[in-house]
C-alpha positions as CSV (number, residue, x, y, z in Angstrom):
1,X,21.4,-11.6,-2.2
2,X,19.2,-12.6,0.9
3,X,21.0,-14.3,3.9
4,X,19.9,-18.2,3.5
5,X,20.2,-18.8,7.0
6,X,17.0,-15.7,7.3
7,X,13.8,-17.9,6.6
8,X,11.5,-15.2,7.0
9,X,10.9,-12.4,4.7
10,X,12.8,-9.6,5.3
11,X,10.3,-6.4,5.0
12,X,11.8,-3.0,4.5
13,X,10.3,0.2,6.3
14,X,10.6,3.2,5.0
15,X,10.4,5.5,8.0
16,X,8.2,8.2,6.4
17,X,8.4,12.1,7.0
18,X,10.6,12.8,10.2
19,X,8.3,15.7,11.2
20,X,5.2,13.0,11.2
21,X,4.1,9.6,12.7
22,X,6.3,7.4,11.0
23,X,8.6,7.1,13.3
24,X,6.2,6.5,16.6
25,X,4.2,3.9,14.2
26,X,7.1,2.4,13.5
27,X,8.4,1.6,16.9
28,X,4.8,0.6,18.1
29,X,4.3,-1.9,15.5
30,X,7.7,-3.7,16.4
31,X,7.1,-3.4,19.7
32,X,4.9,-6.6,19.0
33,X,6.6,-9.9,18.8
34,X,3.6,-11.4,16.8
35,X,5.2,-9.6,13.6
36,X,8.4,-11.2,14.2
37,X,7.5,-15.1,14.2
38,X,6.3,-14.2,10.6
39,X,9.2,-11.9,9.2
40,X,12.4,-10.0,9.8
41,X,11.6,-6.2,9.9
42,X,14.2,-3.3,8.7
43,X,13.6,0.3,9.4
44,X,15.2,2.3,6.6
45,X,15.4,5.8,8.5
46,X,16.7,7.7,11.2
47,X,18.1,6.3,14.7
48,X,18.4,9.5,16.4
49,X,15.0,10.2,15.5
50,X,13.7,6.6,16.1
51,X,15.1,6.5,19.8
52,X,13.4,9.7,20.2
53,X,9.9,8.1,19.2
54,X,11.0,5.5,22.2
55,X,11.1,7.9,24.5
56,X,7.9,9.7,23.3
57,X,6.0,6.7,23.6
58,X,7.4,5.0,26.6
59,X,8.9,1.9,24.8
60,X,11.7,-0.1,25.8
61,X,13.9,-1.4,22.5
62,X,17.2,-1.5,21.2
63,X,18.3,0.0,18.1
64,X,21.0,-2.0,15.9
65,X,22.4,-0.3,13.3
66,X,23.4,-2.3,10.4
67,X,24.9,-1.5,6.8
68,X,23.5,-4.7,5.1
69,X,20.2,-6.5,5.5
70,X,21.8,-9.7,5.8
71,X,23.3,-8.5,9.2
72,X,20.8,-7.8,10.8
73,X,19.4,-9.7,14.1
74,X,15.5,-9.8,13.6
75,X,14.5,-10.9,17.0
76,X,11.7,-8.8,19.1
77,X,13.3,-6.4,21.6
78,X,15.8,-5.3,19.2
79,X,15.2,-2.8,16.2
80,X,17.6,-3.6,13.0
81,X,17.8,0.0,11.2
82,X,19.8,1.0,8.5
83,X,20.1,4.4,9.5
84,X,20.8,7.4,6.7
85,X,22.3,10.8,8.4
86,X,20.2,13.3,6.2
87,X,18.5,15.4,9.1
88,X,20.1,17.9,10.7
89,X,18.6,17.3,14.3
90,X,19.3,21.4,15.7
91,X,16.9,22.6,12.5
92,X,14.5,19.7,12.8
93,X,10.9,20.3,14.1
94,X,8.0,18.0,14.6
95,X,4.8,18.3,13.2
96,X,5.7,20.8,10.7
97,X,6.3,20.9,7.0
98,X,10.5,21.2,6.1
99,X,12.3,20.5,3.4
100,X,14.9,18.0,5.0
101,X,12.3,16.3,6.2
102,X,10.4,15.9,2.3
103,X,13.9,15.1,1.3
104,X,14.8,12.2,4.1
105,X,11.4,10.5,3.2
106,X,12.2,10.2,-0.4
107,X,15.7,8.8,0.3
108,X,14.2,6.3,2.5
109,X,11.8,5.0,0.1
110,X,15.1,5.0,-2.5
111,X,17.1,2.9,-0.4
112,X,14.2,0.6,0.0
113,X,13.1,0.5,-3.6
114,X,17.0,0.0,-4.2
115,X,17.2,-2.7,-1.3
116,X,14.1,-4.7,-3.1
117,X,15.6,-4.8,-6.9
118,X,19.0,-5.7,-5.5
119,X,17.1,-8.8,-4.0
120,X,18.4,-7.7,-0.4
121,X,14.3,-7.0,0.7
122,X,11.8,-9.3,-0.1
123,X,8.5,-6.8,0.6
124,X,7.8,-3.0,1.3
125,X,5.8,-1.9,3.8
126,X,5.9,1.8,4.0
127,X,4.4,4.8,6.6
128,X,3.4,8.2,5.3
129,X,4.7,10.8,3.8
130,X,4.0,14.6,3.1
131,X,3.2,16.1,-0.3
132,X,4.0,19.6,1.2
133,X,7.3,18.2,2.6
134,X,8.1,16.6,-1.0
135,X,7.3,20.0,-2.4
136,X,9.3,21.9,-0.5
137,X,11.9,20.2,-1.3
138,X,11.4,19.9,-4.8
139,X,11.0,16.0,-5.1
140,X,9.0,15.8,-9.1
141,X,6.7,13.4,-7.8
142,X,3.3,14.0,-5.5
143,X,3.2,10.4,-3.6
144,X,4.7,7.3,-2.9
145,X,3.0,5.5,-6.0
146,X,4.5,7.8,-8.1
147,X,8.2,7.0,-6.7
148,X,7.5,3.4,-6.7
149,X,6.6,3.7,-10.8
150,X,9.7,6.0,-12.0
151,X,12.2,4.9,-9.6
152,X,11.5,0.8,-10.3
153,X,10.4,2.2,-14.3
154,X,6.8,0.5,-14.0
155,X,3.9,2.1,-15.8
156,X,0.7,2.1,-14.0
157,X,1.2,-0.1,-11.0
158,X,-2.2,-1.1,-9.6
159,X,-3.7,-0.2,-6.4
160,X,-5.6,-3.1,-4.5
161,X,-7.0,-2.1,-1.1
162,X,-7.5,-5.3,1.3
163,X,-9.3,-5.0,4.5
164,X,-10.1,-8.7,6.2
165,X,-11.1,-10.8,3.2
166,X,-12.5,-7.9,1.3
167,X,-10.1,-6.7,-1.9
168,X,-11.1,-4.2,-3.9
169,X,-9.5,-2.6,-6.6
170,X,-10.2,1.6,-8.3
171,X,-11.8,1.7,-12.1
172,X,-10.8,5.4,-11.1
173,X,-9.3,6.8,-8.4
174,X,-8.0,11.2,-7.9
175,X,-11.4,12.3,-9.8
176,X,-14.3,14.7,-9.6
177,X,-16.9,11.9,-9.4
178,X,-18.6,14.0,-12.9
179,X,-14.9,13.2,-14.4
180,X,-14.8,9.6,-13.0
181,X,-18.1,8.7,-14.7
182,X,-16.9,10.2,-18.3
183,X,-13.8,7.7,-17.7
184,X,-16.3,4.7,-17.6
185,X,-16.1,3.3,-20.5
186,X,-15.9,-0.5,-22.0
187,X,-12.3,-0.3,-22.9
188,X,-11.2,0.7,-19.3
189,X,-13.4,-2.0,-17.8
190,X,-11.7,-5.1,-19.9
191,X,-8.5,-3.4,-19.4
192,X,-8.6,-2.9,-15.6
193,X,-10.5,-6.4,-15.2
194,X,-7.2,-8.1,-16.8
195,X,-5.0,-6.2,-14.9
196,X,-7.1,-7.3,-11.6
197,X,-7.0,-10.7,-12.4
198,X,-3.3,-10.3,-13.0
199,X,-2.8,-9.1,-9.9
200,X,-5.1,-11.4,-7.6
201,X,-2.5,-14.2,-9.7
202,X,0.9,-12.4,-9.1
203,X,0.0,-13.0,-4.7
204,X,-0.7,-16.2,-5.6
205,X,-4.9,-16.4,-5.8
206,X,-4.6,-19.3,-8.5
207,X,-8.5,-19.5,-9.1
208,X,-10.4,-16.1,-9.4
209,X,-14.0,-14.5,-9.1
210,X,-13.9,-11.0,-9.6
211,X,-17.1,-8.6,-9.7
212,X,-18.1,-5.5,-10.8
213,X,-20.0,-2.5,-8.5
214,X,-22.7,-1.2,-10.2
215,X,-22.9,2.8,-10.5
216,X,-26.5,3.7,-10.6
217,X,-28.9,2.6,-7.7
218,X,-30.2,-1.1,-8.4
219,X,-27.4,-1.2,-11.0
220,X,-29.5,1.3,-13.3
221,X,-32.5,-1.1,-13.5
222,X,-32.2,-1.8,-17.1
223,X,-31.8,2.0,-18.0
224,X,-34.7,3.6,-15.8
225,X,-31.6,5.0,-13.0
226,X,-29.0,5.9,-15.6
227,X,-27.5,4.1,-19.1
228,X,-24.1,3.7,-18.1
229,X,-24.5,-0.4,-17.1
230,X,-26.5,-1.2,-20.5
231,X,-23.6,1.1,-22.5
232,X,-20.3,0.4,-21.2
233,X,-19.9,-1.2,-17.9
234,X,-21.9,-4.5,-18.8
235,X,-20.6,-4.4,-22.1
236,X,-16.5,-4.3,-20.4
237,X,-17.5,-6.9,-18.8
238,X,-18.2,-9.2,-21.7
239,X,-15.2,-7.9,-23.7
240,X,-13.1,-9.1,-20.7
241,X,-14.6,-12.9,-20.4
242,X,-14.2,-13.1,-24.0
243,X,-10.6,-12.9,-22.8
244,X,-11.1,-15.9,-20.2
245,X,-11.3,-13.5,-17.7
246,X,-13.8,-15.4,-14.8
247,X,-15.9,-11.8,-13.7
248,X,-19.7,-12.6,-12.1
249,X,-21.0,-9.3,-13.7
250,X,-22.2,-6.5,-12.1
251,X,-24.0,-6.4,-8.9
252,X,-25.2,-3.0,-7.1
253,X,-22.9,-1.8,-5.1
254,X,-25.2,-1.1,-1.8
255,X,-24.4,-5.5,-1.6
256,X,-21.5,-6.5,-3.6
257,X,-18.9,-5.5,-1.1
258,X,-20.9,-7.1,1.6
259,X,-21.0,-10.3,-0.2
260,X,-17.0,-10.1,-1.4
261,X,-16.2,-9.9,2.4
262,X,-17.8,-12.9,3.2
263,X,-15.8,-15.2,0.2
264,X,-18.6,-14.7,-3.1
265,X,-15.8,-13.1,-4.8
266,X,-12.0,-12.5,-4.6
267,X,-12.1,-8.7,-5.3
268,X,-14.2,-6.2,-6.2
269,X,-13.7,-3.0,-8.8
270,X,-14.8,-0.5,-7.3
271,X,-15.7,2.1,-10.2
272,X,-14.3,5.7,-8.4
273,X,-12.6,6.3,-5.4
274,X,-14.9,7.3,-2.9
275,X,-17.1,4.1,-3.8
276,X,-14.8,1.5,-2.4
277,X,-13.1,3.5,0.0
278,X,-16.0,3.7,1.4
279,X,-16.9,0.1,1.9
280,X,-13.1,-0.7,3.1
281,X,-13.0,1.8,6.1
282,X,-16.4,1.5,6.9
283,X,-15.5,-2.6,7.5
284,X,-12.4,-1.4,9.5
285,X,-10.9,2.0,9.2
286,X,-7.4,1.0,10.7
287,X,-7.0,-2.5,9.4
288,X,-7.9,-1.0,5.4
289,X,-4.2,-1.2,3.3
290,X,-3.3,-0.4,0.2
291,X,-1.4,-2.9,-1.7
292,X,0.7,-1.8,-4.6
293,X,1.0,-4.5,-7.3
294,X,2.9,-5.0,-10.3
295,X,5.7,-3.7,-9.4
296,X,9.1,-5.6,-9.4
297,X,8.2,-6.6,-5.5
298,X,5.2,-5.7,-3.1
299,X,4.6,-2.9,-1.2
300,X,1.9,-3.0,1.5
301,X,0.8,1.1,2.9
302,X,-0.9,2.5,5.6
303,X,-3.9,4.4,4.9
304,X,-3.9,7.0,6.7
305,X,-1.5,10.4,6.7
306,X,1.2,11.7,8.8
307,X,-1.0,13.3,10.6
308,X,1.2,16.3,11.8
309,X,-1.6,17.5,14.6
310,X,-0.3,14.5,17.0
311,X,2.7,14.3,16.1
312,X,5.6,13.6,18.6
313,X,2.6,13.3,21.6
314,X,3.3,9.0,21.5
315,X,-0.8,8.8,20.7
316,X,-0.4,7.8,17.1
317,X,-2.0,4.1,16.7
318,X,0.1,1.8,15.3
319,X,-2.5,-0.9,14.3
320,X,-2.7,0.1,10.2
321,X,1.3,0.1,10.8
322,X,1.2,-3.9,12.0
323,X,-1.4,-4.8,9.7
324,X,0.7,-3.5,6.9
325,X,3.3,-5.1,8.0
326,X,1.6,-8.8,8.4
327,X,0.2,-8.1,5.3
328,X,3.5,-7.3,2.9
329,X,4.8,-10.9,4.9
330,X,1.5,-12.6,3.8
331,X,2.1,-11.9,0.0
332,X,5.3,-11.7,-0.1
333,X,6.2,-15.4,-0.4
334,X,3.5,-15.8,-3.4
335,X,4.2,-12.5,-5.3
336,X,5.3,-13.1,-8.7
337,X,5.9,-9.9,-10.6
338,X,6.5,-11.7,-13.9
339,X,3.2,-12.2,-14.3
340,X,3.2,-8.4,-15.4
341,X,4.9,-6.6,-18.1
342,X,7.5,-4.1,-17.0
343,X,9.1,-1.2,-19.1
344,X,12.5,-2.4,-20.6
């Protein structure tokens, strides 16, 4: 179990993919000491490789290995790393797609995922990872949500992005937008809306406004821009305050983000991806992270890839990296994952 003498959350950190910008992110973010008077971060990863980014970008820390994340030392100028040996250095290459590299993400993200149900971790706050890489080699799932769902058995965690005090969460999400729309439909809306209001509960929002984004312009002006608010959207909506669900309605979605971000609501569902994806990284592109809720602990992301282009050139920004951090430290001290119902 957690060390009682550690106060502050401990937050895992899955390195990423080797080959990417895990690593440098990595070592940038706890290169601040801001993110240490609010937790206790532990790199799950690679110290060979994590020294490396050190010298890449010119940043002067020490790396303590530890078996156990109640030994580790959690003070700024010292990185606490529980370090697997699954890279062979001499074959490794940055910035390109390899098999040990698709293979060391995943085991990082298992010992972290393992670290967290064992009640060792308190929070995950993870850095990209490849498809490609996990392809090659031959890991059967596409992404990190997918590996956070079978390997902690949760169906359909819920994706909640957060940027500033906007939150918004997808109706739809990996969709054509003509596919998205067919998925609109009354049942989806109640169901998503109590699954939203579950999850602004489980990080501790105890009184809740959520709000709908309209599809068509002017939120179909009472069928003149489209039928879909008068047929199902506005009709999910009732079905879900029928089940004391507190949702404001639907407001067009050229204003309801702006007004979210400045307190009218709690969160937003967006109803397909590009919709609130939009609005999040247009309000700040590297502060935007995806929260992954309902699973047996929280996991905070970056938004962004592992951008093999600038890899190993110490340019990588690491300010999604910190904000992800701060941000699995915020929640995790509220999250309550019994409010959802997990597979037996």
């Amino acid at each position: 179990m957690l060390n009682k003498k550690i106060q502050k959350p401990i937050i895992a950190i899955p390195m990423g993919d080797p080959a990417g910008i895990g690593p440098e992110i990595t070592i940038s973010a706890l290169n601040s000491s801001e993110l240490y008077e609010i937790c206790s971060p532990l790199v799950i990863g690679n110290s060979a490789l994590l020294n490396n980014a050190l010298r890449v970008k010119g940043i002067h820390l020490e790396i303590n290995e530890i078996s156990d994340p109640g030994k580790g030392e959690y003070e700024h100028g010292t990185i606490d790393v529980i370090s697997l040996d699954n890279i062979d250095i001499n074959q490794y290459k940055v910035g390109v797609v390899q098999s040990q590299c698709g293979q060391a993400a995943f085991e990082y993200i298992e010992k972290a995922i393992n670290l967290a149900l064992e009640g060792k971790v308190n929070a995950l706050a993870t850095t990209p990872i490849n498809k490609e890489s996990l392809r090659a080699a031959n890991i059967p799932y596409i992404g990190h949500t997918e590996i956070l769902a079978a390997l902690t058995n949760t169906e359909d965690p819920l994706t909640m992005f957060e940027v500033n005090n906007l939150r918004i969460f997808f109706l739809t999400r990996h969709y054509s937008l003509s596919e998205a729309i067919s998925k609109i439909r009354r049942e989806r809306i109640c169901k998503s809306l109590i699954k939203c209001d579950k999850a602004l509960e489980s990080i501790g929002i105890n009184r809740r406004k959520l709000v709908v984004a309209a599809l068509n312009p002017h939120g179909g002006e009472g069928g003149l821009f489209g039928t879909e608010e008068l047929e199902e959207i506005q009709p999910g909506i009732e079905m879900a305050c029928k089940e004391n669900i507190d949702v404001a309605g639907l407001v067009p979605a050229d204003s309801v983000f702006y007004q979210a971000l400045n307190g009218k609501y709690d969160a937003v569902l967006s109803l397909y991806h590009d919709q609130g994806h939009i609005a999040a990284k247009m309000t700040d592109f590297e502060k935007t992270i995806s929260i992954t809720l309902g699973l047996p602990f929280i996991r905070t992301s970056v938004d962004h890839g592992t951008a093999f282009d600038i890899a190993g050139q110490g340019i990588a920004s690491s300010v999604s990296m910190e904000e992800c951090i701060k941000l699995a430290a915020k929640y995790a001290k509220y999250y309550s994952s019994s409010i959802f119902n997990h597979k037996d």
